[in-house]
N, C-alpha and C positions, 0 to 999 in steps of 0.2 A: 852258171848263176849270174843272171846282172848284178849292176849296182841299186837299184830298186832294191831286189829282193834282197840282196847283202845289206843294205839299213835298215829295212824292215826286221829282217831277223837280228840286229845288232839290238832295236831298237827293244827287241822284245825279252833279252837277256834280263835285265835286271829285274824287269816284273815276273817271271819267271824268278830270280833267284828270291826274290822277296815275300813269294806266295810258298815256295819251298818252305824259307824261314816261317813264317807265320803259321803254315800246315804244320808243321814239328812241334812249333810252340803247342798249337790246340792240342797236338796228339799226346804231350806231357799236363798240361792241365789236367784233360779228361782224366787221363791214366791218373793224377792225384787225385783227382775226385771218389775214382774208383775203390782206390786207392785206401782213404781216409774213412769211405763209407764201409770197408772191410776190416778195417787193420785198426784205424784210429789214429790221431795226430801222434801217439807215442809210436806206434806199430809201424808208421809208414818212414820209409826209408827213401833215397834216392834207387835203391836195388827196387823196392818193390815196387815202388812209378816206373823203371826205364824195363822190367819184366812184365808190367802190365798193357805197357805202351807196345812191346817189342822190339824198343830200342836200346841203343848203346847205352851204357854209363859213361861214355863223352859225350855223347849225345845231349843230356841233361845239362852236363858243366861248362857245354859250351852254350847253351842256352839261359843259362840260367846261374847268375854267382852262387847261391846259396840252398840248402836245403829249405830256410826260411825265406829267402825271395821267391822260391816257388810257390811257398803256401801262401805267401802274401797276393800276388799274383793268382793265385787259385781265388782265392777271397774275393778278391774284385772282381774278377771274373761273373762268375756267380750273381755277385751286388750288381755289375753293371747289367748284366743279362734279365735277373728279376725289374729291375727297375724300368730299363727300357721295354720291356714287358707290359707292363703298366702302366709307361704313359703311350704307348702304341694303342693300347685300348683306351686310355682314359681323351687321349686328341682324335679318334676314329669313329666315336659317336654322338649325337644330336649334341645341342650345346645347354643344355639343360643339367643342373648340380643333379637332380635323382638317376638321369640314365649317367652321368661322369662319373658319380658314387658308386654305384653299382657295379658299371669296369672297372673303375680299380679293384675294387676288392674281390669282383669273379678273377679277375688275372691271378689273385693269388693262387688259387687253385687250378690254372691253363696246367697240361699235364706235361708241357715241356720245363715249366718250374717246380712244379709240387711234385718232385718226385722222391723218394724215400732218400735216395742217394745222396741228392743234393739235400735235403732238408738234415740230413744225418753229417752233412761238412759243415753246414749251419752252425750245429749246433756241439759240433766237436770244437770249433774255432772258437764258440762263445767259454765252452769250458776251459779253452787253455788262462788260468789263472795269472799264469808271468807275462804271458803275452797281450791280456786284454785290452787293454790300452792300447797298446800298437794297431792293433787289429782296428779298432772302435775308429783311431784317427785316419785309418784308412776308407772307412766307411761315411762316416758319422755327415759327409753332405750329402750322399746321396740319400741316407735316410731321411734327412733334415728336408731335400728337397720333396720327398715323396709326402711329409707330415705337412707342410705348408699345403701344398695341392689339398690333401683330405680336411685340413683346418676351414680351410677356404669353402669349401664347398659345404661342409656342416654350416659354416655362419649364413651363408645362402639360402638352406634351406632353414635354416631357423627362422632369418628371418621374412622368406617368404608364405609360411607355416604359421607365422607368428608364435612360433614356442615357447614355452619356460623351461625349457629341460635345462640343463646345466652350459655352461657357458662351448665355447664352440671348441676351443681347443683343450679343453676336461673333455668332450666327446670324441673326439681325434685321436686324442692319449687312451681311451679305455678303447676305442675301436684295434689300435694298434696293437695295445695289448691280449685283447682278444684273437687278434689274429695268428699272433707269436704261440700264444695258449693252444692255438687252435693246431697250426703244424707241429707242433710237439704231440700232440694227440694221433695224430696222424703217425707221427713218425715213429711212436712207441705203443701203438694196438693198430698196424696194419689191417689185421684179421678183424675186428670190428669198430671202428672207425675210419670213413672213408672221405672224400675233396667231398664230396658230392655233402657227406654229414656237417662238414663243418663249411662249410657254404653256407648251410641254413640256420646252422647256430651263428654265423654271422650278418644273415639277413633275418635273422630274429632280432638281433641287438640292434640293426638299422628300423626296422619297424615299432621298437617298443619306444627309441628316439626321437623317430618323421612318421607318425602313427596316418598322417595326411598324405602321405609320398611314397611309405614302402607296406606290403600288405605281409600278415604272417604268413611264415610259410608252415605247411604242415606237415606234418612228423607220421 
């Protein structure tokens, strides 16, 4: 072996030991996801992540301080995945607020996000009561950033509409909430509610708003 190839391979050790680490990391997220969408925040253990992962239980504790830095870390996970989700769609289309509208809130429903499993860690983390706050401060910009983008883009089209509907960020706020409404429906009647149903109970709520911008959809 020269000296070339002796640095070359020297060189390539640590990204190698770094892609190691980060692969272990994802493979214990997932496995809490999995995890959480099975068992529940009370149910899931460090035993039932590192059995579902099929790894060690050093495995996790050297990855990971805590049973709660993991879930918190799952959390974000998740948040940062949805969000950049969203604005991958919402920067990838014409520059016009009704096609920017629109992506965002089809991304809710991309089926690498809306998925029962994740919508079910969702909503397990919102129920931990002791914890909700902790949880919310971990979040709470990236939501914040996601609700500016759709504020911004309803005042757009109001006032390119010229509307009187309600002010821009009251439609923002019931949009969002709607859409919270909407994955919970999703994620408690599988069997008859589907992305595709509540897609259009949320581009009904967009139409009954920009009556000039989004057309019903029909049922």
């Amino acid at each position: 072996m020269n000296k070339v190839t002796e640095l070359q391979n020297e060189a390539l050790k640590p990204a190698r030991r770094t892609e190691s680490k980060e692969v272990r990391r994802q493979q214990l997220i997932e496995a809490t996801i999995e995890s959480i969408a099975s068992n529940g925040i009370a149910g899931t253990t460090m035993s039932t992540v590192t059995e579902t992962a099929g790894l060690s239980l050093g495995i996790v504790n050297f990855h990971f301080e805590s049973k709660q830095k993991l879930f918190e870390e799952t959390l974000v996970y998740i948040a940062r995945e949805y969000h950049e989700h969203c604005l991958r769609a919402y920067e990838e289309v014409g520059p016009f607020a009704r096609e920017k509208l629109t992506a965002l809130v089809d991304a809710h429903f991309h089926p690498d996000v809306c998925t029962h499993k994740k919508l079910a860690v969702w909503y397990a983390f919102y129920g931990e009561g002791k914890r909700r706050a902790i949880y919310r401060d971990l979040i709470d910009h990236i939501d914040d950033q996601h609700w500016d983008i759709a504020t911004e883009l309803c005042q757009e089209l109001i006032e390119h509409g010229g509307y009187t509907c309600p002010p821009a960020k009251q439609v923002a706020r019931t949009l969002e909430a709607l859409l919270d409404g909407i994955a919970l429906n999703i994620l408690m009647y599988p069997e008859s509610y589907t992305a595709a149903d509540g897609r259009k109970q949320a581009h009904t709520y967009l139409a009954s708003m920009f009556p000039k911008h989004f057309e019903m959809p029909t049922f």
